[in-house]
C-alpha positions in Angstrom: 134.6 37.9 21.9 132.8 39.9 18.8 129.3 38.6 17.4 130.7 36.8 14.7 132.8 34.4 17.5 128.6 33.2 17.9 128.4 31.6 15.1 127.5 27.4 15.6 130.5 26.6 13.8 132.6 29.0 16.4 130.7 28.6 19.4 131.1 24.9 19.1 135.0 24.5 18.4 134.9 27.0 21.9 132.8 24.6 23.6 134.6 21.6 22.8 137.9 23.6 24.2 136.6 24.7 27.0 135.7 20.8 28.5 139.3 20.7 29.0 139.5 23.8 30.9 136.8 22.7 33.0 137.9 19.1 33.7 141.4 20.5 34.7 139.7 23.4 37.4 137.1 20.9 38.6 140.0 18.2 39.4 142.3 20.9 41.0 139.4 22.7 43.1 137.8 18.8 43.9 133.9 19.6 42.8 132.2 16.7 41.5 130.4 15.3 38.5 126.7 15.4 38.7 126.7 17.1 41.8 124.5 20.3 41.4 122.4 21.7 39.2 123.0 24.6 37.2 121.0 27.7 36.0 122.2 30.8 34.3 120.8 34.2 34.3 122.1 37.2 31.7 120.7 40.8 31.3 118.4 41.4 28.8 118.1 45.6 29.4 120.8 47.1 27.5 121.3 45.4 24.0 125.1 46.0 24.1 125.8 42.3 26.1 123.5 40.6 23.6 125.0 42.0 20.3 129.0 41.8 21.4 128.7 38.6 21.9 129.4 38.5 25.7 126.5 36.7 26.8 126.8 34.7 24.0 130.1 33.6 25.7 129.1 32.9 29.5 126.7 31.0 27.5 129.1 28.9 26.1 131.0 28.5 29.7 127.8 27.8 31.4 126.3 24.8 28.9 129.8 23.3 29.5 129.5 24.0 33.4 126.0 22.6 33.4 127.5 19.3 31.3 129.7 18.5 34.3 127.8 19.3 37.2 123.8 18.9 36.6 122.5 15.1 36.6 120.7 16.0 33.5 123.5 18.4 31.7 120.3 20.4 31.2 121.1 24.2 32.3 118.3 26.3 33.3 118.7 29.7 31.2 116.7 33.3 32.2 116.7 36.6 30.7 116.3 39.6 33.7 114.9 43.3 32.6 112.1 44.4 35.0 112.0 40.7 35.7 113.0 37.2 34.8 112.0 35.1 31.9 112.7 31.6 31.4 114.0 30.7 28.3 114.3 26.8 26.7 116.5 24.4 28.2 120.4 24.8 27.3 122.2 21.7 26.9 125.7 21.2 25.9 124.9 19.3 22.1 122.7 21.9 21.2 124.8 24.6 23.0 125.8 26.1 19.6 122.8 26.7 18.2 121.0 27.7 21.0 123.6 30.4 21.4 122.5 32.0 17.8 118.9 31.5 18.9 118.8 33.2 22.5 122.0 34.7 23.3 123.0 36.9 20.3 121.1 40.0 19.0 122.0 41.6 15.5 123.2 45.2 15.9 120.3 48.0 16.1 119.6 49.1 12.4 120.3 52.3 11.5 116.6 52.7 9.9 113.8 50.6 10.9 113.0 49.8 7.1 116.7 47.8 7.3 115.1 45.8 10.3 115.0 41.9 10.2 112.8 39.6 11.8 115.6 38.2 13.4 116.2 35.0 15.8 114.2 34.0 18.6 115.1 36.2 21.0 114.4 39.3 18.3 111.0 38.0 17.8 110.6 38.0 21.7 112.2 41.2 22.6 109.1 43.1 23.6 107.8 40.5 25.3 110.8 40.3 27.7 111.3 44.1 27.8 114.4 43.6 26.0 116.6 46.9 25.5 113.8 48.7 27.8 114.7 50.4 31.2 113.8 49.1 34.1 115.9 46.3 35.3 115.9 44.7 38.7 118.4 42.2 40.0 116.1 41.7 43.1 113.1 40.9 41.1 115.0 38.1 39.5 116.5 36.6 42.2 113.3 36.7 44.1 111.7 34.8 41.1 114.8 32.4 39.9 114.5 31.6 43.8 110.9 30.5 43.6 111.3 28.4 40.5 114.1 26.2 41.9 112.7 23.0 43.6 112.7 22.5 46.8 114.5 18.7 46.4 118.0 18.7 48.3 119.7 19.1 45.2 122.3 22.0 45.5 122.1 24.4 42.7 124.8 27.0 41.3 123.1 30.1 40.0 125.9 31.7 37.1 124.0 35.4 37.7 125.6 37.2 35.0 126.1 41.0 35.5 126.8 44.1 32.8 126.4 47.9 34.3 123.7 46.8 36.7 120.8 48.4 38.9 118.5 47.4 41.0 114.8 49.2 42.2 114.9 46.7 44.7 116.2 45.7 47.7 119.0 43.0 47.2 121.1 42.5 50.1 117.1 42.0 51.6 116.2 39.5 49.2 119.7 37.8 49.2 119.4 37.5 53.4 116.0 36.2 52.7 117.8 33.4 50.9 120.8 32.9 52.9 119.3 29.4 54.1 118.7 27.7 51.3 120.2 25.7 49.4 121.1 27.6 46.5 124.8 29.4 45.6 124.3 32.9 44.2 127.6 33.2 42.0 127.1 36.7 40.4 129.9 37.4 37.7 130.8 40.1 35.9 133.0 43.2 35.9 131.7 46.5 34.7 131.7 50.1 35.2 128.5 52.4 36.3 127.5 48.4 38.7 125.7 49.8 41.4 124.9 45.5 41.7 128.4 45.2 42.2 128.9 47.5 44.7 126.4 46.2 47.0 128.2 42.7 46.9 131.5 44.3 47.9 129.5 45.7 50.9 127.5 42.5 51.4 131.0 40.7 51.6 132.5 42.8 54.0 129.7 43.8 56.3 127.4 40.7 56.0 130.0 37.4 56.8 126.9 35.7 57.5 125.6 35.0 54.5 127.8 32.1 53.0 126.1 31.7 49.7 126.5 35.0 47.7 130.1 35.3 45.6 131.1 37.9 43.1 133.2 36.7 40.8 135.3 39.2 38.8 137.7 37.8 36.6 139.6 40.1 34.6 139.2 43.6 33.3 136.7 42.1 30.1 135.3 38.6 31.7 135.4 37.2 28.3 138.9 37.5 28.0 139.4 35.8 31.2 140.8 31.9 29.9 138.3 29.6 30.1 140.4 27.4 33.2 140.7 30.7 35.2 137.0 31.6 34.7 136.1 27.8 35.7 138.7 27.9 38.7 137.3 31.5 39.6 133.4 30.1 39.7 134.0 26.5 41.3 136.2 27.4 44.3 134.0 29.6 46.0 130.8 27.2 45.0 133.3 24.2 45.9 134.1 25.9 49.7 130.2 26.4 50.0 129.4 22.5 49.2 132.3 21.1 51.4 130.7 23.7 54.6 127.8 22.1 54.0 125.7 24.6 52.1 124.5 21.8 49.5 123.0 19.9 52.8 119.9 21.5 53.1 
């Protein structure tokens, strides 16, 4: 998906596809409406994500998700670096434009004279330590964890992941929240993932934890079809709910 797939106009025809997708992989893998609620976390560190246009597309997968699943169709959106920062609520109408506003960055300029204010998320790029070093996955799970209330409602986290690190200690923070009633659904496919690694190891050596997934789906995620992406995500979160993981 390039930048100019982004665009309201685009972003929206995508959206109103993808419902179908999603009705047909939530009927075959039996996960219910208005069951869960959603939140969705994307990497703000590198700028590469933000200006191809690949977080502007598990954007568009997630509003849909969140449409389907939360009570409220509200989805809950953060942007990690060093740490997490919520961002406004991402809803399904207002999906498209919220895409251009908080999910999309223009390429880098050449020279700084060419620069343009730019959208929202431009505007707040220092602020969130956008296209800075310094990321940590454990810092935002630690804080996406604290922000989710504690009300018996089971929530799907869509942890989006591109080449990334962590200073902290993950599979320490993920144990920490192997009880709760949260499903960490980490996605994403991409070389130099030191994130990724860790959750092959946390799979195969730590069978205890029941509510951690990686979800890979093919070589570029965004060019994984929206049914197989929605299959991929909902049958491990699915298996989880029906173990009673959503019980807590």
């Amino acid at each position: 998906m390039g930048l100019e797939d982004a665009s309201p106009l685009k972003s929206g025809v995508r959206i109103r596809k993808g419902r179908f997708a999603l009705l047909l992989a939530a009927w075959r893998v039996g996960v219910s409406r208005k069951s869960a609620r959603v939140v969705l976390a994307f990497p703000g560190s590198g700028r590469y994500p933000l200006e191809s246009g690949m977080v502007a597309d598990i954007a568009r997968r997630a509003a849909v998700l969140g449409a389907y699943l939360s009570e409220t169709s509200d989805i809950d959106p953060w942007i990690y670096t060093s740490r997490a920062h919520r961002l406004p609520s991402l809803r399904q109408p207002d999906a498209a434009q919220w895409i251009e506003d908080w999910a999309v960055l223009p390429k880098k300029p050449l020279f700084t004279q060419d620069a343009v204010q730019g959208n929202p998320l431009a505007r707040h790029a220092r602020q969130y330590g956008v296209d800075s070093p310094g990321e940590d996955v454990a810092a935002a799970v630690g804080e996406i964890a604290r922000s989710i209330p504690r009300d018996g409602v089971p929530t799907l986290v869509l942890f989006y992941l591109w080449a990334a690190h962590s200073r902290g200690a993950l599979a320490d923070r993920l144990r920490e929240e192997a009880d709760g009633n949260v499903f960490w659904l980490f996605v994403g496919n991409s070389p130099g993932n030191d994130v990724q690694k860790l959750l092959e190891r946390l799979r195969i050596e730590a069978t205890d934890i029941k509510n951690v997934h990686h979800y890979k789906g093919w070589e570029k995620l965004d060019d994984t079809p929206d049914y197989l992406f929605y299959r991929g995500v909902l049958k491990p979160f699915s298996r989880w709910l029906r173990r009673g993981g959503g019980e807590r």
